[in-house]
N, C-alpha and C positions, 0 to 999 in steps of 0.2 A: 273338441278334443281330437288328434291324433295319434293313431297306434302304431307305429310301422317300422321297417329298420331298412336302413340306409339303401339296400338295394330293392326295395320295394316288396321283400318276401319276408314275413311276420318268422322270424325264428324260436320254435320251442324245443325246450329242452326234453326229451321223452324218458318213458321212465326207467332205462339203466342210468347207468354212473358214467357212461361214455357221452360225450355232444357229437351229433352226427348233424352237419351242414352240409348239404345239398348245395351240389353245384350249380348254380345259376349264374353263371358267367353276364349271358346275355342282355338278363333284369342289369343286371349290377352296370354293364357300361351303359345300361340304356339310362339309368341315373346319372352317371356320370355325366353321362352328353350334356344332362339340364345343367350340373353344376361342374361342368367340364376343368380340367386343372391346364396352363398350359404347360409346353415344354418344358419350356422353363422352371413351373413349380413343381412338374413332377419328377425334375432331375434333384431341386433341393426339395422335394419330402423326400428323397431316398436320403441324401447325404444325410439328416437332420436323425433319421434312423438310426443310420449307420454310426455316426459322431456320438448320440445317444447309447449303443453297444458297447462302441470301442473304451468310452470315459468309464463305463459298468466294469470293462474287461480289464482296463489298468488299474482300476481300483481295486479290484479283486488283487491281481498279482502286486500291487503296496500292501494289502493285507496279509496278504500271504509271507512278504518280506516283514512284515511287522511296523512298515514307515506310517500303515494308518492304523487305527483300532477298532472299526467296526466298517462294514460295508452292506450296504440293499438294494437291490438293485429293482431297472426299470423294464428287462430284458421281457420280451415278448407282449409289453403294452405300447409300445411305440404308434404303430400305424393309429391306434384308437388317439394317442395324445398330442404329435405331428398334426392330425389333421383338424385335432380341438385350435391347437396354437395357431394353425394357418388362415382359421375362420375367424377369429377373435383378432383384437388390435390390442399391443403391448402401449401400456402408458398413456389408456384411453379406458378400454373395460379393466375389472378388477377380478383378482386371482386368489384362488384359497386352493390350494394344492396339497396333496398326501404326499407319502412320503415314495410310490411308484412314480412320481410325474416329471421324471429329470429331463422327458422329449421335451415336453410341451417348454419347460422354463426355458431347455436349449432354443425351440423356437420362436420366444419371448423375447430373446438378448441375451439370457444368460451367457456366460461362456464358459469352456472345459476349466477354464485356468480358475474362474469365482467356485465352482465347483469341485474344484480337488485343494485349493486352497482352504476349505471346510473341512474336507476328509483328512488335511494334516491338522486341521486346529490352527491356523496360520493367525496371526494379530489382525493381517488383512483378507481374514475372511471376509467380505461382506457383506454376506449372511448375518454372522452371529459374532465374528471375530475368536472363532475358536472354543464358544460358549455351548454351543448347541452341535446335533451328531450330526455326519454326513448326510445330505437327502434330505436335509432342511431346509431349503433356499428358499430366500426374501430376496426383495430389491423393490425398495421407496419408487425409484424413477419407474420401472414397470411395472407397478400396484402389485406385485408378490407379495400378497401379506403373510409377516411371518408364521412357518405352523410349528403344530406340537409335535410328539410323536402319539398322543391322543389317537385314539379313531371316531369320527364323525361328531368333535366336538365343533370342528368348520364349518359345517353344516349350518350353524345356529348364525356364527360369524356372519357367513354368507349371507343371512337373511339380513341381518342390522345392517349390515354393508349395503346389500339393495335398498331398503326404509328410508337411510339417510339419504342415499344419492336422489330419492323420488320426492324426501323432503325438501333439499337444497332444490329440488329443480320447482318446488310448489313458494319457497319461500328464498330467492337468491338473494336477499339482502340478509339473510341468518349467515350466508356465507362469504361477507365481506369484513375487510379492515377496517374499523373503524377510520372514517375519513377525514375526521376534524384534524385541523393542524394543532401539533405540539407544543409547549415554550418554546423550543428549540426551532421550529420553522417547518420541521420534520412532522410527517403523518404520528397521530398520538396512539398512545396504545391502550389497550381494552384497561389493561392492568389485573391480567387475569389468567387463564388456561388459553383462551385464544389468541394470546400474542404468538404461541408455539404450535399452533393448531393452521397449516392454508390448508385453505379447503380449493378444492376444485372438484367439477362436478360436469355430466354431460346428459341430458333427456332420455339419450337413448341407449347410454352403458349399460354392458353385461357383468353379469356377477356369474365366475364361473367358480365350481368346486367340485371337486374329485374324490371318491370313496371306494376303496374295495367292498367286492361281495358281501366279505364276513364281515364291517361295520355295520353293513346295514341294518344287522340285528341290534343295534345300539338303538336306544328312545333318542338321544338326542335327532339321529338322523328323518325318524317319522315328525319329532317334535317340529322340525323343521318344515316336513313335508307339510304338515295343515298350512302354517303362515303363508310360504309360499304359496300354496294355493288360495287360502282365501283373500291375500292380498293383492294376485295376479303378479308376482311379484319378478322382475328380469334377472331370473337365476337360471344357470344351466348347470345341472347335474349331470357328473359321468362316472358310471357308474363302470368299476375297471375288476369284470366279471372272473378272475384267472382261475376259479371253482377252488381254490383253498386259504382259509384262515390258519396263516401256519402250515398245520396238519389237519385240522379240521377241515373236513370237505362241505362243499355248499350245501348238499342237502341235507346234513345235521343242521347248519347257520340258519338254512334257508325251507320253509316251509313247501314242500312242491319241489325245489330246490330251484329256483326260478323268483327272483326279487319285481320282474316285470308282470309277472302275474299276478302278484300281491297289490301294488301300488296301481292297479290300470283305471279305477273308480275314481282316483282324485280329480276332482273338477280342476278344468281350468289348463290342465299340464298338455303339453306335447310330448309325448313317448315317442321314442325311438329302438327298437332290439336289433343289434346286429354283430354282425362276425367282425369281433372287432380287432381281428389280423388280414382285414381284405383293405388296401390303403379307401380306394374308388369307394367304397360303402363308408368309407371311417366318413371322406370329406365331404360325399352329400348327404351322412347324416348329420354332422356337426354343422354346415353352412345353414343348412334348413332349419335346425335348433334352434343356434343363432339367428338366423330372420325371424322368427316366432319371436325370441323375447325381444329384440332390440325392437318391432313393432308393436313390444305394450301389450299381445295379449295374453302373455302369462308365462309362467317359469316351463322349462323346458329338462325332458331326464334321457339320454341315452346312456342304454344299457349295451356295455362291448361285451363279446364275449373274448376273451383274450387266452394267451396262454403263458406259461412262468414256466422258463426254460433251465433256468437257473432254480437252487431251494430259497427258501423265503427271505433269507440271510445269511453271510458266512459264520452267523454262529448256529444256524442250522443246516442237516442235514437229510434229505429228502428221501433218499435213499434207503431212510429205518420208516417210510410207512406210505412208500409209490413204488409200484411196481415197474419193471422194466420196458415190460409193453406197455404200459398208459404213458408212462413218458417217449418212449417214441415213437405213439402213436400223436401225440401231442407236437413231437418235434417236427412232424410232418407242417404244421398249420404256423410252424412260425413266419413273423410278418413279415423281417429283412431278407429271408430267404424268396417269397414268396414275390414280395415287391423286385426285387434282384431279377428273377425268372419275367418277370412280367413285364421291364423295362426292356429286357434284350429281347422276349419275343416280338415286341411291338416296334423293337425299332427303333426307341428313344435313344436307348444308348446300345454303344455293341462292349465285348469285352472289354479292349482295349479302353475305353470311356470308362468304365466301371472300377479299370486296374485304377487309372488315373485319379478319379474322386478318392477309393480310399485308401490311395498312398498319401496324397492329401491330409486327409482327415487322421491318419494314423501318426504322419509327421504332425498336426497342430495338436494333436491330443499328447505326443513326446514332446512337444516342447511346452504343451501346458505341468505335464506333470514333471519335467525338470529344474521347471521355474517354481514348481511349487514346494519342491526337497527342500526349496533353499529358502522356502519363504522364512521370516523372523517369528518368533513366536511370542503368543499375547505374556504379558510381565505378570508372574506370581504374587506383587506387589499387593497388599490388600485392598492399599487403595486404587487399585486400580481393579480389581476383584469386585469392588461392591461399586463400580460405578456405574451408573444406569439402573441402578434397583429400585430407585426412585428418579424423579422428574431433578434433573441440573438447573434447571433453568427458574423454576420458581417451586421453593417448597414451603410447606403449607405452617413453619413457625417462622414464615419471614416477617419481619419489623410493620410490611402493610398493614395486615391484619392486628394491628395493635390500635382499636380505635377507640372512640370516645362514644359513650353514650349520648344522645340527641333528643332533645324535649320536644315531644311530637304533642297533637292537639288532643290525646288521647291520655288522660290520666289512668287508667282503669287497670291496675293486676291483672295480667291475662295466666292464663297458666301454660303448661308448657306444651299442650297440643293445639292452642290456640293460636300460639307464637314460631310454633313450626310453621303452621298454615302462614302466618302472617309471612312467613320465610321464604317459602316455596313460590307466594306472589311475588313478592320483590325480587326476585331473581329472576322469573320469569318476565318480569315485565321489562327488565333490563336487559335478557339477555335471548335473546329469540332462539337460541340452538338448542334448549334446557328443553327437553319433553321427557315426561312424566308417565309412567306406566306400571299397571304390575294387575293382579287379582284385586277385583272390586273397586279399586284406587279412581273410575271414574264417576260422575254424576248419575249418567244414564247413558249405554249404549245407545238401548233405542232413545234416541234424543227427542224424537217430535213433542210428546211432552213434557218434555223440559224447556226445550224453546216456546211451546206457548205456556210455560209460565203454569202448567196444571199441577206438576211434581215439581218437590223441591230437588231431589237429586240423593243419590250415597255419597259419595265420595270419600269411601277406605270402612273401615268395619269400625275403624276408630277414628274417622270423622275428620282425618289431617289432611285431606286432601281433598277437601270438600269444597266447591266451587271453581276448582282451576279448570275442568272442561268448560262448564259455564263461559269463565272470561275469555279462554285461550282457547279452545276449538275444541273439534274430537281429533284434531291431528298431533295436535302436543299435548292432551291429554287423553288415556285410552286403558280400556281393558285388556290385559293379558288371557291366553288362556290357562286354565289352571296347571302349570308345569313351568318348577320353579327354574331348572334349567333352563328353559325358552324363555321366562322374563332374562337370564343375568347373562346368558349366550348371545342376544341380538343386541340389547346394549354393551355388549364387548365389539361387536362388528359397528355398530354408532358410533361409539367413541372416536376408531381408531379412522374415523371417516372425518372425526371431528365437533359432532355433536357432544351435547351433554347431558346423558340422561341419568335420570334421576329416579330408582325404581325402587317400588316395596317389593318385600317380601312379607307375607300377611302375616307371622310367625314365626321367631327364632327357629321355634321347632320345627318347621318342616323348613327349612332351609338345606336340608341334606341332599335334597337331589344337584342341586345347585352346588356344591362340593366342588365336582371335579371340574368343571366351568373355570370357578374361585381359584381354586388354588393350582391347578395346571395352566390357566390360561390367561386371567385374568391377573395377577400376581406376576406373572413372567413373561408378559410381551413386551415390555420394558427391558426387562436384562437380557432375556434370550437373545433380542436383535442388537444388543449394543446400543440400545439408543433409539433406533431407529424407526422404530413404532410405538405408539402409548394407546391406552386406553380410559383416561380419566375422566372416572363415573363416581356414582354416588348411589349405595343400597342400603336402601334404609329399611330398618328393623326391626320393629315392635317385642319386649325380649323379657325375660323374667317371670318368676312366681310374685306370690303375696297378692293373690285373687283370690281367695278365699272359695274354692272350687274349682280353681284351672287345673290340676292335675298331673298325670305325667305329660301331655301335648300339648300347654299351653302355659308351662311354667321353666321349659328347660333356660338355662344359663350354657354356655359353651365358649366363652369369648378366647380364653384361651388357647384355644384350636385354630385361632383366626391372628390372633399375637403372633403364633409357631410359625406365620405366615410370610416370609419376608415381601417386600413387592406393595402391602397394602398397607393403609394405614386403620386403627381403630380408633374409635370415638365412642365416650357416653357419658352425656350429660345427668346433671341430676336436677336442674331447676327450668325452668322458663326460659332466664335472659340467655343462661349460657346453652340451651339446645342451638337457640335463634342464632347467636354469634358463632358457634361451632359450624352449624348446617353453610352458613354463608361461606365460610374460611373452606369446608369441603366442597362445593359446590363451584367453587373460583379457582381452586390450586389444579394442580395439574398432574395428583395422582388417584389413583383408585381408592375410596375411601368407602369402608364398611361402618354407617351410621347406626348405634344401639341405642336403640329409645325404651327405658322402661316403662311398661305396660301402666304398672301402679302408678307412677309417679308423672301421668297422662294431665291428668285433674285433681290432682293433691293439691288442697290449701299449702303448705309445704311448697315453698322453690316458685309461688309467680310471681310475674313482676310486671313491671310496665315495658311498652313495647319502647325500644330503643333505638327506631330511626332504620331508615334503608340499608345503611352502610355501616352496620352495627359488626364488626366480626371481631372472633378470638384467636388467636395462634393456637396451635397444636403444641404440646410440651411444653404446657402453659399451667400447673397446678394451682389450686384456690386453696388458702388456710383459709379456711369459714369459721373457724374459732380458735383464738390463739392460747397458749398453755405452755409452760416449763416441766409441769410434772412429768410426763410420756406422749407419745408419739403416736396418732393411731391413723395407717392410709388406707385410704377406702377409694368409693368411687359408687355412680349409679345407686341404687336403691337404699344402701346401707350409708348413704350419706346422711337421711335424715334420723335412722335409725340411732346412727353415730352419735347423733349430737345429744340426739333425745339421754340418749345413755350419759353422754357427758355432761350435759347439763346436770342430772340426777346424783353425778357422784360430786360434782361442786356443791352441789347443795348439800349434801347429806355429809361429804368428809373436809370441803376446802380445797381439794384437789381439781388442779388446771390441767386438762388433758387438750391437746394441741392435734386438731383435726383438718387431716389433709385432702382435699375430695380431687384426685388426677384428673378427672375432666377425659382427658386424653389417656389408651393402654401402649398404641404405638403409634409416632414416639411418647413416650412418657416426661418428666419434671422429676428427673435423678436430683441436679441439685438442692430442691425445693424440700424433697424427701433427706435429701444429707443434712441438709443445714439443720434443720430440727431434729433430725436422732443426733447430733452431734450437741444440740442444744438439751437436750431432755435427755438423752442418753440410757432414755425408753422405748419402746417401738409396739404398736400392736399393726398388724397385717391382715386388711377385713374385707373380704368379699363373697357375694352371695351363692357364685358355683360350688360346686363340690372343695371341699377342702384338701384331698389328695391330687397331684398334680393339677391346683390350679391356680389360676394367676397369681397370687398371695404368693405362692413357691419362691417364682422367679425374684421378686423383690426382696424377700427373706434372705434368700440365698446370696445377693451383690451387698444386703447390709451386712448382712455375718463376713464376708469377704474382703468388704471395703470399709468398715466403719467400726472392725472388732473394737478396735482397742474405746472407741468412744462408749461402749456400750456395759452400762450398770447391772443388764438381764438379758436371757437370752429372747430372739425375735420370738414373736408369739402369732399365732394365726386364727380367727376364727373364722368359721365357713359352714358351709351345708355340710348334714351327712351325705356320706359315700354312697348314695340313693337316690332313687327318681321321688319326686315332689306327687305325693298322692292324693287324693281329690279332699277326703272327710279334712275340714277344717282342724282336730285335733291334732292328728298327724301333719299335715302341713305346714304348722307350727312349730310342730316339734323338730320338721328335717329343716326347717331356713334356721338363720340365725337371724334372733329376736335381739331386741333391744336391753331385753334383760341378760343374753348371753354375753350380749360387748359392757353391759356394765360390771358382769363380775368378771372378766378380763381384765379390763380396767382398774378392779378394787385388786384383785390379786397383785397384780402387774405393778402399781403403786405399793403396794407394801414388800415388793422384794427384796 
């Protein structure tokens, strides 16, 4: 482990509210010397600064004029992010940037014109094409992967990012094209998510990611810090110290007020603390970072201390809670000025040199933002609105996935946790990039007894995942640590690498920390970039009541919240055959799918079936009538499918009445037609699902039959659902809040006689 900051002198913060850095001139060139810059580079970190300022200061003044609508700048982190960019290699290591890091992208490739072509919202943004705010930049050709405006959900990214590129490099046939030739003559294709997925990959790539101060107080960003450490893993944190969140100052954020103090115990890391407006200390703490990880032994964090010269935002104003003297006692340590003085005392450049570069740099940065007034702007068209929400290129109800059952040597009903397992092999065994991970989900960590055969293994708390370490390694299959955002954060950063993982979540109900993962990042790295990033995974979910003691934490329903979802797709099977055929159709397509497996209907005689072959799969927006009827209408889905029927069958017998049961398979997309054609045929409908009955799923379909189908309709929709309550342990009660079989049959008898 190393502690140290770039000029060789350990900087701590003392205990006022002012930073006081000690001039050490001498330490600091005498680092230099070992990772000396030449002329050369030290004339372009200045520009790189400066071009960095000037793009902040035009953008300010289009705000100001109103030609943009939001602006954030990068102003007083440069030297710390110049000398990140000049150590690292663009289109080689991989980048996870915030939203201060406009040097570093500048000395990446970016340029002022991809940059202010964001801040108008231009069509050829491309970043986001207008989608996403200023201070967002991507770019595929130099691994900028797209971010959020999130804080420290990169973090997580970062780690998946690193895991794959150390997988690819453990396993390089996971990351080729399929090489058999086509009909056509032509190289054949996977027929799958990897026909749109190249991977490329290098041994000794860095994973770089950036964070202000005040994320750091965020879990995902410590969640991160374990992996990296215990994986050793080639990440470099930079941590861009400007001492306020906003208005909050660091040492409310920050314990100590000092983030370096806090993280200095993690094994494995190299630390670095330094003045992160002194260039010479920026670039031999960043180069030494960088040699640590690209040498394999472990993740790397330098902490700058920087300053924000500028307020947070031009929708903020600094002025209602900094005082005059801190800010100009702060204005003293700015970097551009500081670099400026240090070039002309030394002689690199004299004034004249200096006029010169930024007349330069002021004319490219005018005729970047003139060209960008006039950029075109993206088309309010809807279709063109929702393109890239999902995957263009293969979605998951295409005609493939319409296959046939196959008579395998294996007669036996399996049920539907068995036949998931049966799932998860056959895909693994076809497709090397699929690793498997979450809480418990392996055999055995410690493996020695399992490899000799003394233990049989866990493999998931419910047993579906049982074996795949066994066959497939501890590398594609593996224990998470307990934190569900660190499972659904790393494989977001896998995906977009190329992989395809495949994770539990032990629990519907604790799926909540994993939320903002979900639905900020994992849902929107598809549309945010235009296309230009994806992340197609697969979390699967063990989910429902009717365990007769599960209670309020291990019986919630929520699907709903996950539908609201645009970006992802949902799924929940109710039998055997169709978990198997679903999981494969998820597992293959090429978007993000949230897999719902109910709990109960695990190992219910109910729904199994025989296994149906390797290449068993079903389309998405693919609905089952599992019982056909003229009298009404009833859609359901997951649990209440057999419930359903049990009811339906009850009222055939008892009145003669054919009740027509719809089981969706799939929440999004859904089987509209499947559901019209029968309330147009029945000109009945009941709407049944096990969440809460107030805003939930039932709602939305209620609400497009009343809309689209009035006139075919005999009675109004009818819904039945849990109460408006949490699911409580005493069996009595937990009967009485789910809806029973007896509740859908007097729906039914009523609904019939209207």
């Amino acid at each position: 482990m190393a502690r140290r900051n770039g000029s060789g002198v350990e900087l701590r913060r003392p205990e006022g509210t002012a930073l006081t850095l000690a001039a050490n001139i001498g330490a600091a060139v005498a680092m230099a010397a070992e990772t000396a810059m030449t002329r050369e580079q030290l004339v372009e970190f200045y520009r790189l600064m400066y071009l960095s300022r000037r793009t902040d200061d035009r953008e300010i003044v289009l705000k100001r004029q109103q030609k943009i609508f939001f602006q954030i700048s990068c102003a007083g982190h440069e030297a710390l992010l110049v000398a990140a960019g000049m150590a690292m290699r663009p289109g080689y290591d991989w980048f996870f940037p915030y939203y201060r890091d406009r040097a570093i992208c500048l000395g990446l490739g970016n340029t002022v014109e991809d940059q202010l072509l964001q801040a108008v919202g231009a069509a050829d943004d491309p970043a986001s094409g207008g989608r996403q705010m200023p201070s967002h930049w991507s770019s595929k050709k130099l691994r900028i992967v797209t971010p959020s405006s999130a804080t420290a959900t990169q973090c997580l990214h970062a780690i998946g990012c690193a895991e794959a590129g150390r997988y690819f490099s453990r396993h390089p046939k996971a990351a080729a094209k399929q090489p058999a030739a086509g009909d056509g003559g032509g190289p054949a294709l996977w027929g799958d998510y990897r026909d749109f997925k190249d991977v490329s990959f290098h041994a000794d790539e860095v994973v770089y990611v950036s964070i202000g101060e005040g994320a750091t107080s965020q879990g995902e960003f410590w969640e991160s810090l374990n992996t990296a450490s215990n994986g050793r893993l080639p990440v470099l944190y930079v941590v861009e110290d400007n001492e306020y969140a906003i208005s909050t100052p660091v040492e409310v954020n920050t314990p100590g007020g000092n983030i370096s103090r806090l993280i200095a115990n993690f094994p494995n890391f190299h630390f670095a603390e330094i003045d992160g407006t002194e260039p010479h200390a920026c670039y031999a703490a960043m180069v030494e970072a960088v040699a640590y990880c690209r040498a394999g032994k472990g993740p790397a964090l330098v902490h700058g201390h920087v300053v924000r010269p500028y307020s947070h935002s031009l929708s903020d104003d600094e002025r209602q809670y900094r005082s005059e003297e801190e800010v100009q006692a702060e204005a003293a340590r700015d970097p551009l000025a500081r670099m400026q003085m240090w070039l002309l005392r030394e002689g690199i450049l004299d004034e004249e040199g200096i006029n010169r570069l930024e007349q330069r740099v002021d004319e490219e940065v005018q005729r970047a933002a003139d060209r960008a007034m006039h950029a075109v702007l993206p088309s309010p068209a809807p279709e063109s609105i929702l393109r890239h929400q999902y995957s263009e290129d293969l979605k998951p109800t295409d005609a493939r996935y319409f296959t046939e059952k196959a008579k395998t040597a294996d007669p036996a009903e399996r049920t539907m946790a068995e036949l998931i397992n049966h799932c998860l092999k056959d895909e693994m065994r076809r497709d090397e990039r699929i690793v498997v991970f979450g809480e418990d989900v392996a055999d055995a960590t410690r493996d020695e007894a399992l490899r000799a055969g003394k233990i049989k293994g866990k493999g998931g708390v419910f047993k579906l995942t049982a074996g795949l370490q066994t066959e497939f390694g501890s590398d594609r299959c593996w224990n998470s640590p307990l934190a569900e955002a660190n499972i659904v954060g790393r494989a977001i950063g896998m995906a977009v690498r190329g992989l395809k993982p495949v994770v539990e979540i032990q629990f519907f109900d604790y799926i909540w920390p994993a939320m903002h993962q979900m639905r900020n990042e994992l849902a929107a790295i598809r549309w945010r970039s235009n296309g230009q990033w994806s992340c197609p995974l697969v979390i699967r979910v063990p989910i429902g009541g009717y365990l007769t003691g599960g209670s309020i934490y291990h019986s919630q329903s929520g699907e709903s919240i996950f539908t609201h979802t645009p970006g992802v797709h949902v799924v929940m099977p109710s039998n055997a055959q169709d978990a198997l055929g679903l999981l494969r159709t998820a597992i293959r397509c090429d978007d993000p799918v949230l897999f719902l497996e109910h709990k109960r209907l695990y190992r219910e005689t109910f729904g199994r079936g025989v296994y149906p072959g390797p290449e068993y799969a079903i389309p998405f927006a693919k609905a089952k009538i599992v019982r056909q009827g003229t009298a009404l209408t009833v859609v359901t889905y997951g649990a209440l499918v057999p419930r359903g029927l049990q009811a339906a069958d009850k009222l055939h017998r008892e009145t003669g009445v054919d009740v027509e049961l719809i089981d969706l398979r799939t929440l999004n997309p859904y089987d509209w037609e499947t559901i019209a054609e029968s309330v147009r045929k029945t000109s009945k409908v009941i709407v049944a699902h096990e969440d809460m009955l107030s805003w939930g799923y039932g709602a939305e379909i209620a609400a497009r039959i009343g809309e689209e189908l009035f006139d075919s309709l005999d009675a109004p929709v009818r819904r039945v659902a849990a109460m408006d309550t949490f699911v409580a342990y005493q069996p009595l009660l937990e009967d009485k809040i789910l809806p029973q079989p007896e509740d859908l049959y007097r729906a039914m008898l009523e609904m019939a006689k209207y």
